[in-house]
N, C-alpha and C positions, 0 to 999 in steps of 0.2 A: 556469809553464814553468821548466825545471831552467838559470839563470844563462848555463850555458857549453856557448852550442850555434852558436858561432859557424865552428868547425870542418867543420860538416856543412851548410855553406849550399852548393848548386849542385852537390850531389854523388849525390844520390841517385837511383834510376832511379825512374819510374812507378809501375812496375805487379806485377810480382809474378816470382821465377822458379818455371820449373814442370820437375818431374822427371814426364815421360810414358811409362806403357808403360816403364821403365827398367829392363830386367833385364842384370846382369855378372855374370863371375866371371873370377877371377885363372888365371895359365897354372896355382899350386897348386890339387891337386884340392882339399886338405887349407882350404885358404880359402876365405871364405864365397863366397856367392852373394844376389846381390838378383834377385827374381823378380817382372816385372811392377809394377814401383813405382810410384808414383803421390804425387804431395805439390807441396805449394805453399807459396812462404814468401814471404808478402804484404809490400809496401814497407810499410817503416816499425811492423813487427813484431814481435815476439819471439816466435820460434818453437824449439821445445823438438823434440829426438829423444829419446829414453828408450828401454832394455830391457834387455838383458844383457849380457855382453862375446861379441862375434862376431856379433853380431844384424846389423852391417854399420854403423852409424849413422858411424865416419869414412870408410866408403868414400861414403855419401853425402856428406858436407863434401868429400871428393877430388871427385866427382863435377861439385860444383857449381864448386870449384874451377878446375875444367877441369883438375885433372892424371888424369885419367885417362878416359876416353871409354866411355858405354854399348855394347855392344857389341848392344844392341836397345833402341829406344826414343830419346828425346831429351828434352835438359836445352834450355832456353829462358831467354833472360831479357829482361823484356817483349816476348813473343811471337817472339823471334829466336834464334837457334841458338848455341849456344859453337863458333865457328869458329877454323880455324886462322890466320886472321886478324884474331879481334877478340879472340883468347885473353890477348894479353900487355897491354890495354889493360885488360879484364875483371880479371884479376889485381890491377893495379894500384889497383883500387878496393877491393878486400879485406882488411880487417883478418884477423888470426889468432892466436889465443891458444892453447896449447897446453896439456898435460899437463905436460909439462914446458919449460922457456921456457929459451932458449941468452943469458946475458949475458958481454961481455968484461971482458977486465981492464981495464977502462978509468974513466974519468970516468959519471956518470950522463948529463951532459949528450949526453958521445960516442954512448953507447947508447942515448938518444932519438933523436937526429939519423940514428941510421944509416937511419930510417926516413923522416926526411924531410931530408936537409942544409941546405934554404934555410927551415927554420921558425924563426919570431924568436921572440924570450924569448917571449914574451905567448900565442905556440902552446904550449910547453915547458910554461909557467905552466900557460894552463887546461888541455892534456892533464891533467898531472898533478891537477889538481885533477877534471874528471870521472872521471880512473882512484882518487879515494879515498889519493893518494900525496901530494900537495903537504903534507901536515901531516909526515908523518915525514922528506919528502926537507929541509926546511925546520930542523928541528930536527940535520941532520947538520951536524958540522966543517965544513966545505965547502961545504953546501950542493948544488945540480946538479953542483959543480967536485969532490966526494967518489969517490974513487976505490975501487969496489967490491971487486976483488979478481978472479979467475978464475972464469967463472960466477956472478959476483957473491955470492962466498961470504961477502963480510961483511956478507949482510944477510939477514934471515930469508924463508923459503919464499914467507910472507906479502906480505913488499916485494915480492921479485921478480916478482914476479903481478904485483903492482899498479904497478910499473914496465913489464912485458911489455902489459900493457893500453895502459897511456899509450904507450907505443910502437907500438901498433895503431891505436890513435885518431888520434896524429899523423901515418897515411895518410889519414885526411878519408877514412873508408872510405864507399862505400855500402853493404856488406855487411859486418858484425862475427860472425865466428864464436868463439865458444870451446869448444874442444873438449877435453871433462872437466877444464878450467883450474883446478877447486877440489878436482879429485877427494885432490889430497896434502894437502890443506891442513885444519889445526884447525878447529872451528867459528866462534871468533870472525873467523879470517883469512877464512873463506870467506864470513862476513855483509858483512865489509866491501869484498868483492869483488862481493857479490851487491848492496849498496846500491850502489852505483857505476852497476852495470850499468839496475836500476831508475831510479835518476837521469835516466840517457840512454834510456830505456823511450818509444818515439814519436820521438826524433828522427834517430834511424837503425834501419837493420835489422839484429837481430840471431838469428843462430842458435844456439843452445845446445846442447848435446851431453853427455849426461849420463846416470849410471844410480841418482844420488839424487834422493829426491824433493823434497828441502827447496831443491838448486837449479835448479827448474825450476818449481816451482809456482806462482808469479805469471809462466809465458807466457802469451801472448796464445790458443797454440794448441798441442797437444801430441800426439804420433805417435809411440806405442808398438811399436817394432819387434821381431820376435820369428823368427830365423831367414831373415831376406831379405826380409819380409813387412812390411804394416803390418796388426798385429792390432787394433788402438783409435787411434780418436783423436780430439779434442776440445779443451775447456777444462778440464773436471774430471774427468777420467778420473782412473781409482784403479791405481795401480802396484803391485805386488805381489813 
């Protein structure tokens, strides 16, 4: 087992959430549409979206998010509905890693904590170290007390990821999503993002969101979306 899984103890649901019958579309005509969805993303998983851009794949992460609601169908999680009351609770349990990830001008330490206030060093610690960052933040001036800059421009695309992770983790999520999180990034920054995430492979759930194949190919399960649809999906399916 991967050392530092002390974070995701008591945090994760059962069973699975399930996207039913899920068909949206936005008030633009000109945006996509999901038609009739269907997918499941099993506790304690890694599950992969893949296809093209517009295929829909962050309206589903929205979806499950609970920020925006099927307009036919329903999202579940272990067999219970995303309500307007159990939304901001649901939330709370979700990590999220972006495309691009918003840092302040602050300390490292500040911009972990925004995530969690009451996490002690030893949280800060292993985050960083499951997110593949304790080595570089370690070797800075400062240390966690290194003051990045605006957007955290004095640190490479690379870090910032890997600080944006550990700052998702430090929600003790039961749900990790990253959504196209390596798509900017070189190849060596994106392996070391992608071992990170392997690391924590089983001891939480994570969704991936992506249109390369190199980050997604060790999911557990993978749902080739194509125009609103799921055209394929499996373990070894072949991307195109």
């Amino acid at each position: 087992l991967f050392p530092y899984t002390t974070l995701f103890r008591s945090v994760e649901f059962k069973d699975s959430i399930k996207l039913e019958n899920v068909s949206f579309s936005y008030d633009d005509e000109d945006q996509f549409t999901l038609a009739n969805l269907n997918l499941e993303i099993l506790a304690g998983k890694t599950i992969a979206l893949a296809g093209p851009s517009g295929a829909g794949k962050s309206t589903v992460a929205d979806l499950v998010m609970g920020l925006i609601s099927p307009d036919q169908g329903k999202v579940t999680v272990d067999g219970k509905p995303i309500t307007r009351s159990s939304i901001a609770s649901w939330r709370n349990r979700i990590g999220y890693v972006a495309q691009e990830t918003f840092l302040f001008n602050g300390t490292i330490r500040f911009n972990l904590k925004l995530a969690s206030p009451d996490a002690s060093e030893d949280d800060l610690r292993e985050a960083l170290k499951m997110a593949a960052a304790h080595d570089f933040v370690s070797k800075l001036p400062e240390g966690m007390d290194t003051v990045i800059g605006d957007r955290g421009v004095r640190l490479s695309g690379g870090e910032r990821q890997r600080l944006a992770l550990a700052r998702a983790l430090l929600r003790k999520p039961s749900l990790l999503i990253m959504d196209e999180a390596t798509s900017n990034l070189d190849s060596d920054n994106e392996k070391k993002i992608l071992k990170a995430i392997e690391n924590i492979h089983g001891e939480i759930t994570i969704l991936m969101i992506a249109h390369r194949i190199s980050t997604i190919k060790n999911a557990d399960h993978i749902y080739l979306l194509s125009q609103g649809k799921i055209q394929e999906s499996g373990r070894g399916i072949i991307i195109t």
